[in-house]
C-alpha positions as CSV (number, residue, x, y, z in Angstrom):
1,X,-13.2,4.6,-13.2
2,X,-15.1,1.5,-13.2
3,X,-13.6,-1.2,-11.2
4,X,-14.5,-5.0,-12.0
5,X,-13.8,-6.4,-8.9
6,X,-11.6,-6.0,-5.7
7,X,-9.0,-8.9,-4.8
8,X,-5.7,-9.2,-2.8
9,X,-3.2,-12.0,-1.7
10,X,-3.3,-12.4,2.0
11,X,-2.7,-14.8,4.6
12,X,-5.4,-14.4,7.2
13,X,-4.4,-16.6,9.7
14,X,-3.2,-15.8,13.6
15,X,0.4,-16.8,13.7
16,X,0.6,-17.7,9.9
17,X,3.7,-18.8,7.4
18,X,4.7,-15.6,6.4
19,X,5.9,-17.5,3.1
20,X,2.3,-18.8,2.1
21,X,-0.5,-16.0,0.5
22,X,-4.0,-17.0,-0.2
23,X,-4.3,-15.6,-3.8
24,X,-6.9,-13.5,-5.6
25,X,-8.9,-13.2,-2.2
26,X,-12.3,-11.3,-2.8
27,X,-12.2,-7.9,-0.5
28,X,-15.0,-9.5,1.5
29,X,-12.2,-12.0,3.4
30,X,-10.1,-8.8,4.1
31,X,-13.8,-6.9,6.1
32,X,-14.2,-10.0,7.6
33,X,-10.9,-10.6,9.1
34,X,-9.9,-7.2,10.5
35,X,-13.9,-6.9,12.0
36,X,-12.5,-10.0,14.4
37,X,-12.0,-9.0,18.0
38,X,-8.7,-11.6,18.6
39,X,-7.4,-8.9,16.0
40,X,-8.5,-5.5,17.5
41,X,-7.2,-6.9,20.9
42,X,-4.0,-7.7,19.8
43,X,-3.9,-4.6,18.4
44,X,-4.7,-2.5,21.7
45,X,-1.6,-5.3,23.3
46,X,1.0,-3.7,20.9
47,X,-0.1,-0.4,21.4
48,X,0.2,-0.6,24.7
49,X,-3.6,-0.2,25.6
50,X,-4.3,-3.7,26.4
51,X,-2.2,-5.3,29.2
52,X,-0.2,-8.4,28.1
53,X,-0.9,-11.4,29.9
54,X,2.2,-12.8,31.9
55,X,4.1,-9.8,31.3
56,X,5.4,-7.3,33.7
57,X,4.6,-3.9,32.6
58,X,7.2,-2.3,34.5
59,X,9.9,-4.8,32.7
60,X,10.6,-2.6,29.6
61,X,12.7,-5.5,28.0
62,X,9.8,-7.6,28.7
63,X,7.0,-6.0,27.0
64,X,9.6,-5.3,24.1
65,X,9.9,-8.7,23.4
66,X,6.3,-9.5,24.0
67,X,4.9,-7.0,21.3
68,X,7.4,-8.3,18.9
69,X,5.9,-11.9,19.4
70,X,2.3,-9.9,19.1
71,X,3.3,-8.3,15.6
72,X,4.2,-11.4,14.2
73,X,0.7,-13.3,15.1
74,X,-0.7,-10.3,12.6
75,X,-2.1,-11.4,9.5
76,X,-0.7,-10.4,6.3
77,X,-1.6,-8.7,2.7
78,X,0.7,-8.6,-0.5
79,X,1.1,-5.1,-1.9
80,X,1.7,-5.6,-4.8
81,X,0.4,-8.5,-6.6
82,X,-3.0,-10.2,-5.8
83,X,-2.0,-13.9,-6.7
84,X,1.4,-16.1,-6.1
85,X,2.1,-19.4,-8.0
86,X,1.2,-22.1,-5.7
87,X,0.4,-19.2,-3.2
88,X,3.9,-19.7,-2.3
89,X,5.3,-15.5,-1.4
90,X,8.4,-14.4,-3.4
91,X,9.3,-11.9,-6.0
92,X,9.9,-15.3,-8.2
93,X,6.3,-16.4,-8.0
94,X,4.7,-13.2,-8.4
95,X,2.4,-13.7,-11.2
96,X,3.0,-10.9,-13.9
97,X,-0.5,-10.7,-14.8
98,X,-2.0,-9.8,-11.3
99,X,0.4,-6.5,-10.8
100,X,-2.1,-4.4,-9.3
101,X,0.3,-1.1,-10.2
102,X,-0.3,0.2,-6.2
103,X,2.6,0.5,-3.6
104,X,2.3,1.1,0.2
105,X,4.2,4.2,1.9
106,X,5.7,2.6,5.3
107,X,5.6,5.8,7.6
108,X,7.7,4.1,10.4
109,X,8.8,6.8,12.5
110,X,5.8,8.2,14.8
111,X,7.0,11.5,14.4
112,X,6.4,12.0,10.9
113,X,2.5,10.7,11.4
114,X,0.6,13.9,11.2
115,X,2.6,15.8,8.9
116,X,1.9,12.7,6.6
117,X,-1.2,12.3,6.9
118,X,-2.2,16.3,6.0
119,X,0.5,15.5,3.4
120,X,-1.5,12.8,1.6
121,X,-5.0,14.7,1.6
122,X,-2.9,17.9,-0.3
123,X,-1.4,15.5,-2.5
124,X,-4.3,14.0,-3.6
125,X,-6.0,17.4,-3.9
126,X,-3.0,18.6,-5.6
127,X,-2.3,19.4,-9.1
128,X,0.5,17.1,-9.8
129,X,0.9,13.4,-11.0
130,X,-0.1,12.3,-7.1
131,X,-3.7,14.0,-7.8
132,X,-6.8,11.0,-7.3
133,X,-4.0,8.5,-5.9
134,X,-4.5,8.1,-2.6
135,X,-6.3,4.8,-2.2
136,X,-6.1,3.7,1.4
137,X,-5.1,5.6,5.0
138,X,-4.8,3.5,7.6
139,X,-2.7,2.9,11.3
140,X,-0.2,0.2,11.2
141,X,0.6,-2.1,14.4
142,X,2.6,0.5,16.4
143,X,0.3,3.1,15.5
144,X,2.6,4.6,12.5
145,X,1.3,4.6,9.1
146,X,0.7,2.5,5.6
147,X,-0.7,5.0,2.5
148,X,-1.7,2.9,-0.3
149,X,-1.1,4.6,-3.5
150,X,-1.9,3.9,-7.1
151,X,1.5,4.4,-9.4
152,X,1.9,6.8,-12.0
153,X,1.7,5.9,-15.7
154,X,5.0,4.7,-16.9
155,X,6.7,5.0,-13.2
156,X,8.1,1.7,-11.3
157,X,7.3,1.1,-7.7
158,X,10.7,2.4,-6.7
159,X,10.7,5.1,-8.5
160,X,7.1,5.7,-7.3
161,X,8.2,5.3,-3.9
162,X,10.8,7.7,-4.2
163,X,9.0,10.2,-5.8
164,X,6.3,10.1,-3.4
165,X,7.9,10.1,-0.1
166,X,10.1,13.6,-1.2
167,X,7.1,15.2,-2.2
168,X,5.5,13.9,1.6
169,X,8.6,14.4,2.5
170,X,8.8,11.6,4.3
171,X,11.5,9.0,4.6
172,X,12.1,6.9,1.8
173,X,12.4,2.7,2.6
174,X,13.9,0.7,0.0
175,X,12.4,-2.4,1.9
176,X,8.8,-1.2,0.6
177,X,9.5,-2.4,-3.1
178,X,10.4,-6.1,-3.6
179,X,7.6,-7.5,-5.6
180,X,6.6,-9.6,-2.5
181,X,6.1,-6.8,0.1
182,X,3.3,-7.8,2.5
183,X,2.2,-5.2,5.3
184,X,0.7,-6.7,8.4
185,X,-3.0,-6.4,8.8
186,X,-4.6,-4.3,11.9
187,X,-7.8,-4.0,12.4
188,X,-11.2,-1.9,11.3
189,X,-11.0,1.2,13.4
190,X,-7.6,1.7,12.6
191,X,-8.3,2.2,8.7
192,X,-8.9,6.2,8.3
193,X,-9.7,6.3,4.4
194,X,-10.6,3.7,1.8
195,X,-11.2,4.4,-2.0
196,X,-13.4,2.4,-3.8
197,X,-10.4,1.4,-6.3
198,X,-8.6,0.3,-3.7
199,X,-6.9,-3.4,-4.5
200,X,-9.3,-2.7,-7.6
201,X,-8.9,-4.6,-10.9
202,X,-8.2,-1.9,-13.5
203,X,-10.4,-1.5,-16.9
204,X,-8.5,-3.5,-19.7
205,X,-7.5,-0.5,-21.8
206,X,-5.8,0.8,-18.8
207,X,-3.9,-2.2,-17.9
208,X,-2.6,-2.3,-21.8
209,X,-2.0,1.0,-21.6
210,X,0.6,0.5,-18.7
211,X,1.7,-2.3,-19.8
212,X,2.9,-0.9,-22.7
213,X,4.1,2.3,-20.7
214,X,6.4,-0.4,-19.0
215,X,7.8,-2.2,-22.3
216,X,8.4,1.4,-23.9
217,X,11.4,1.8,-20.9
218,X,12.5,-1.9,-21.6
219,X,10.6,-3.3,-19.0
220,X,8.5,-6.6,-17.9
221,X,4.4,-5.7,-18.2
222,X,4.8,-5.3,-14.1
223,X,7.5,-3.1,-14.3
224,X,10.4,-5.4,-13.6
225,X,14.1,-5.6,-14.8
226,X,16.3,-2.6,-16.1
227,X,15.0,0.3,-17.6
228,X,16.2,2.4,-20.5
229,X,16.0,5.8,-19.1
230,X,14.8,7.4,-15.5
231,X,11.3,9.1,-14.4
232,X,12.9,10.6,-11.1
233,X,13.2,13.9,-10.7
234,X,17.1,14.9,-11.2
235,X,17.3,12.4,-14.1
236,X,16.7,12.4,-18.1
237,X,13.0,12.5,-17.2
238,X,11.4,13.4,-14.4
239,X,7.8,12.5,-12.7
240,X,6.4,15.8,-14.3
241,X,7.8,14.8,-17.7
242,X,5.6,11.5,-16.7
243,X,2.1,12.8,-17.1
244,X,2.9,14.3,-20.7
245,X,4.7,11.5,-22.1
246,X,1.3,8.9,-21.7
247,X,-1.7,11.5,-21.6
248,X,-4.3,10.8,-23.2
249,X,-3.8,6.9,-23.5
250,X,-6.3,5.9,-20.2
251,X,-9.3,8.1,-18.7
252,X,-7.8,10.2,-16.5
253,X,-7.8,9.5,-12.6
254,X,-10.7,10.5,-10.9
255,X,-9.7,13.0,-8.0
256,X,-10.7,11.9,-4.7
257,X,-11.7,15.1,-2.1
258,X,-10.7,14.3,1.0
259,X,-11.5,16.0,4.3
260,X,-8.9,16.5,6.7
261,X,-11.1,17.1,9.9
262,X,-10.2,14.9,13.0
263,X,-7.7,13.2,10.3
264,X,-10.7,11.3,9.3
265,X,-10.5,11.3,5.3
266,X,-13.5,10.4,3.2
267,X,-14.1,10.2,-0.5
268,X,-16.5,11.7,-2.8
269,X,-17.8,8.0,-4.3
270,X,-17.8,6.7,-0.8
């Protein structure tokens, strides 16, 4: 798939207004910002890696409270949409246009990491509408985990959530899919995978194409609003269903291979 260019709404600042997003921000600014050290060491402070200044380690209250006040110094990325009107963050400002037609998985429980993680190489692999979707692996804050996905044709991002997360089976979270999600940003070594289509601007027949996949269902062209009939499994359609009711109208999705050794996970274009 040939990708024009790779942007994202972020808020790169230490200690930022969560409410403020630096739209349409080239990919560069994102490289640049998690390579900082200030990140990586407060990274290794929630973790518990790094010793917190001031803090008795031995005060379990103490260091609660101090990693919470750690997290929240994190930078920030939208996930859905790469540009805000008047970079201000909320579902109302979302600009329509800059739907990016990705969602974020929120693995918060530690003990569904691994499982996850061998779950999202065989779903990619797989032959189902997940296969070539996978388009970012990475750590969050307390060591759990973000996947990055791209949505199916046709699917919103709650029903792509859903859908993904029982075939990870994983926990679903209904927080992940307001139109002004943000995920906060850790740093480089704890990004396991990247495709190259990651926060990519789509080809033009694409974008139409799903566009139009939305306004079929009685949707807004990012998938907003009420729509005429299900794509969950269990319902008048399901995500199967999906894949034959819009073949044909975009290239289809080229199929990332990814290696599962050392839960390292690469890509054949990388």
């Amino acid at each position: 798939m040939a990708i024009k260019q790779q942007v994202m709404a972020l808020n790169p600042a230490r200690k930022g207004n969560m409410g403020r997003l630096n739209s349409s921000q080239p990919l560069y600014v994102y490289d640049t910002l998690i390579a900082q050290p200030w990140l990586k060491g407060v990274i290794a402070q929630i973790r518990g890696e790094k010793a917190i200044p001031g803090v008795d380690a031995g005060d379990e209250k103490a260091v609660k409270k101090a990693k919470e006040g750690l997290k929240r110094q994190l930078p920030i990325r939208a996930i859905h949409y790469s540009k805000f009107r008047n970079n201000h963050r909320s579902s109302e400002d979302a600009v329509p246009e800059s739907f990016l037609f990705q969602t974020t998985i929120d693995v918060d429980d530690v003990g569904y990491v691994d499982a996850a993680l061998e779950k999202a190489r065989e779903l990619n692999c797989s032959n189902t509408i997940w296969k070539g979707k996978l388009l970012h692996l990475e750590y969050s804050a307390r060591k759990k985990l973000h996947i990055d996905i791209r949505m199916p044709m046709g699917m919103t991002i709650e029903e792509t959530q859903k859908a993904y997360c029982e075939a990870a089976g994983i926990p679903y979270d209904k927080s992940c899919i307001t139109p002004e999600r943000i995920i906060f940003i850790t740093d480089k070594d704890s990004e396991i995978y990247r495709s190259k289509e990651w926060y990519g601007i789509l080809p033009d027949e694409e974008i139409q194409a799903r566009r139009e996949a939305f306004l079929k269902r009685g949707l807004t062209i990012d998938g907003k609003g009420t729509a005429r009939y299900s794509l969950l499994a269990g319902d008048c359609k399901s995500p199967e269903r999906l894949a034959g009711d819009f073949q044909g109208q975009v290239p289809s999705d080229s199929n990332h291979k990814v290696q599962s050794s050392n839960l390292k996970v690469q890509s054949n274009d990388d």
